[in-house]
C-alpha positions in Angstrom: 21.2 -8.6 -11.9 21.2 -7.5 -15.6 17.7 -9.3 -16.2 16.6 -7.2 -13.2 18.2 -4.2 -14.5 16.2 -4.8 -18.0 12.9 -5.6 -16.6 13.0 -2.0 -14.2 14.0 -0.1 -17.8 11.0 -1.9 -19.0 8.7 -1.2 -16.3 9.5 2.2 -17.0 8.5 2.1 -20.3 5.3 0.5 -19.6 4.5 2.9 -16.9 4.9 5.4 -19.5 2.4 3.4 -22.4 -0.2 2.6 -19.3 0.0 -0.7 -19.3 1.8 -1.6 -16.7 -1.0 -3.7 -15.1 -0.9 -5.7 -18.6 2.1 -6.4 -18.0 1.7 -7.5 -14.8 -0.5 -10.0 -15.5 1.0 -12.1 -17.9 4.6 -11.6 -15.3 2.7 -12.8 -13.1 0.8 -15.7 -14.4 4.3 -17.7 -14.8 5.3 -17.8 -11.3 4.2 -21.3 -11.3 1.4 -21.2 -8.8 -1.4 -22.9 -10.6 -4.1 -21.4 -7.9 -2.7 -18.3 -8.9 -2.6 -18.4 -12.6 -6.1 -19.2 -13.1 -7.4 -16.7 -10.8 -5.6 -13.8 -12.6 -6.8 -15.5 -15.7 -10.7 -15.0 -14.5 -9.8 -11.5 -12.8 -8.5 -9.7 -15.6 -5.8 -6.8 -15.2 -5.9 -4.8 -12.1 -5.0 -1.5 -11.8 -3.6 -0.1 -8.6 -6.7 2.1 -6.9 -6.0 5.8 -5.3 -7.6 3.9 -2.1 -6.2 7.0 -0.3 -6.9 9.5 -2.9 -3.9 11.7 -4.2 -2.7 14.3 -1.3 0.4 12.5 0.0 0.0 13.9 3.2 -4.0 13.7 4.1 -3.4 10.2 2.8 -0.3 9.4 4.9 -2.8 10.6 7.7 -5.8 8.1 7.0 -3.4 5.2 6.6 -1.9 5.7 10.0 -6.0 5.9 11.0 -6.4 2.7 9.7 -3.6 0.6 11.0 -5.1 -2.2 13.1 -8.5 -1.8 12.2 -11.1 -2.6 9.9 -11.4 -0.7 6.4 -15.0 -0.2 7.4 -14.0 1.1 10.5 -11.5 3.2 9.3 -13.3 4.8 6.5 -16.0 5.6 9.4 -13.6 7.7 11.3 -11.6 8.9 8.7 -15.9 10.6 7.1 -16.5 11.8 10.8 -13.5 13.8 10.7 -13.6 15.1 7.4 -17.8 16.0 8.5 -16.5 17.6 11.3 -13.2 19.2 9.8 -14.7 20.0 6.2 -11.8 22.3 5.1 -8.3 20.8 4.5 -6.5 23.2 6.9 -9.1 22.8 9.6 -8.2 19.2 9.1 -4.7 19.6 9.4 -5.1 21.7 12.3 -6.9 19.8 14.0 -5.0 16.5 14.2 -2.0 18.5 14.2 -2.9 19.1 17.9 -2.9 16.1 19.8 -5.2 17.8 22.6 -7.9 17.7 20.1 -11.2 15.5 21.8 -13.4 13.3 20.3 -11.7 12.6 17.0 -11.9 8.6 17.6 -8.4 7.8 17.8 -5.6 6.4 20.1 -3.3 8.4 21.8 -0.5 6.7 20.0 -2.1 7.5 16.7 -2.6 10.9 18.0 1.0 11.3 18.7 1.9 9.9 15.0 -0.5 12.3 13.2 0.7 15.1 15.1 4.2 14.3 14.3 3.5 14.2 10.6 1.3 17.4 10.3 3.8 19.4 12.2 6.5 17.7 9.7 3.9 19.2 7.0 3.8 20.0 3.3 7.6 20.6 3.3 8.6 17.4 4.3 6.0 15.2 2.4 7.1 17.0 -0.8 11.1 16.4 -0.5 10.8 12.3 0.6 8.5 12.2 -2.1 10.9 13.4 -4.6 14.3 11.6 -3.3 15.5 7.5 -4.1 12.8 5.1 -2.3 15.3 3.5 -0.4 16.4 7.1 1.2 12.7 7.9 1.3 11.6 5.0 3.3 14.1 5.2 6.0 13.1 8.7 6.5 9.3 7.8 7.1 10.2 4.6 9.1 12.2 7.1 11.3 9.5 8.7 12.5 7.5 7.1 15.2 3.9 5.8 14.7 5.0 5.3 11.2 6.0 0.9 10.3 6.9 -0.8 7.3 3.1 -1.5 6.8 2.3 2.0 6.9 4.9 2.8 4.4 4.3 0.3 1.7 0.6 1.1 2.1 1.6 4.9 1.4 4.1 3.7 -1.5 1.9 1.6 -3.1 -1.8 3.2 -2.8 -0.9 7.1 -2.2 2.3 6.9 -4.4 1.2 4.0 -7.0 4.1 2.6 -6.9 4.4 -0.9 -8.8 6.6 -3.1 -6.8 5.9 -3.1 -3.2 5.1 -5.4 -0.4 4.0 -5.8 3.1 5.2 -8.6 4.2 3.3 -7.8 7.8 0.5 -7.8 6.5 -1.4 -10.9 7.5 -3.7 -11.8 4.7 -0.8 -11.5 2.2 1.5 -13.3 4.5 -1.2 -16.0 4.6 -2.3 -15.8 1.3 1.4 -15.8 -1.0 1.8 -18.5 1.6 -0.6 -21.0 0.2 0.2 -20.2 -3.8 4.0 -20.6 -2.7 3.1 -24.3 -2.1 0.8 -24.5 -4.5 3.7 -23.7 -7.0 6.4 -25.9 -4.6 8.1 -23.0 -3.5 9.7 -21.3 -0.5 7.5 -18.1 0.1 10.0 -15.7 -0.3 11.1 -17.2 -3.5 7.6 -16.7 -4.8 7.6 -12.9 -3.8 11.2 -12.6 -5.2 9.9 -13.9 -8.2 6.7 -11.5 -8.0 9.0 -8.3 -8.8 8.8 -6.0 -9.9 5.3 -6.6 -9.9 4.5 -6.9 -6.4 1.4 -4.1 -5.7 -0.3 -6.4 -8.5 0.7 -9.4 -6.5 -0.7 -7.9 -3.8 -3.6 -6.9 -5.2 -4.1 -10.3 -6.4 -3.5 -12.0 -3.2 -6.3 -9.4 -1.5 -8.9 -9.9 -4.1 -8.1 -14.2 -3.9 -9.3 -13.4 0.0 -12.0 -11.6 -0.9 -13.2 -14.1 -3.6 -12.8 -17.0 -0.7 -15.2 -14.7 2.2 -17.7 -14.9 -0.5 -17.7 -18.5 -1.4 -17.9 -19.3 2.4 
């Protein structure tokens, strides 16, 4: 526990210097995983992307759009809206309402995005600010909203540097094969990951991507 302690204080501090994704990389490059070493070692550093840009609660919204479905497809709905909505409050307004046709989505999602718009800036802004744990149980209490959702929001909306989805299926699949690669019981290897796992997420998406191409 004190070696965990020290390494959060440090995270801190690098978070602070900017080089947390430096860091990152050479934490991560011991984990054993052989696979996984040498493919940090030819990617370089990563740094976490605003894949959802920087308003917490527009990108809450377009995560909840794209659970179950393609980026592409995602990103597709999420311009048509924002073509068709072109001001923020229209926006807002809009999917606030879950009576409003043609905007592409399920009725489930409907119900979610309505449920967080009414919820609004108010609410974004104070479980932004309060202890992750506390934060987290307050999002997953809301229905429509998972733990994928939320550790999507943490880690791309929020930047957060230690999170993981452990329902998401290419990192399930993915941490799976460097875990044995390095002999290891998965979770071990995740454990071992923190409290860099966004990189080690990021690492594991990018390994997938790099195997589509080779096919």
């Amino acid at each position: 526990m004190q070696s965990y302690a020290l390494s959060s204080g440090f995270l801190s501090f690098c978070m602070i210097l900017g080089k947390t994704a430096l860091i990152a990389k050479q934490h991560l490059i011991k984990m054993g995983s052989k696979k996984l070493s040498e493919f940090i070692q030819e990617t370089g550093a990563v740094e976490i992307p605003g894949r959802y840009g920087d308003d917490q609660l527009l990108g809450l919204a377009r995560i909840v759009i794209g659970q179950q479905l393609s980026n592409q497809a995602a990103r597709s709905i999420w311009n048509r809206l924002q073509v068709r909505f072109s001001e923020r409050s229209e926006l807002i307004s809009a999917l606030s309402d879950i009576e409003t046709l043609d905007t592409g989505l399920s009725a489930s999602k409907k119900r979610t995005l309505a449920t967080v718009f009414n919820l609004g800036e108010s609410w974004i802004d104070h479980i932004h600010q309060i202890p992750e744990k506390a934060r987290k149980e307050a999002m997953l209490a809301v229905n429509g909203l998972g733990p994928w959702t939320v550790s999507m929001w943490e880690l791309f909306v929020l930047k957060r540097p230690d999170q993981w989805a452990d329902n998401d299926l290419i990192l399930n699949r993915i941490s799976k094969a460097f875990a044995a690669d390095a002999q290891l019981e998965r979770h071990k290897l995740i454990q071992k990951a923190s409290p860099f796992r966004s990189y080690f997420a990021l690492y594991c998406w990018r390994f997938n991507d790099s195997q589509k191409l080779r096919v």
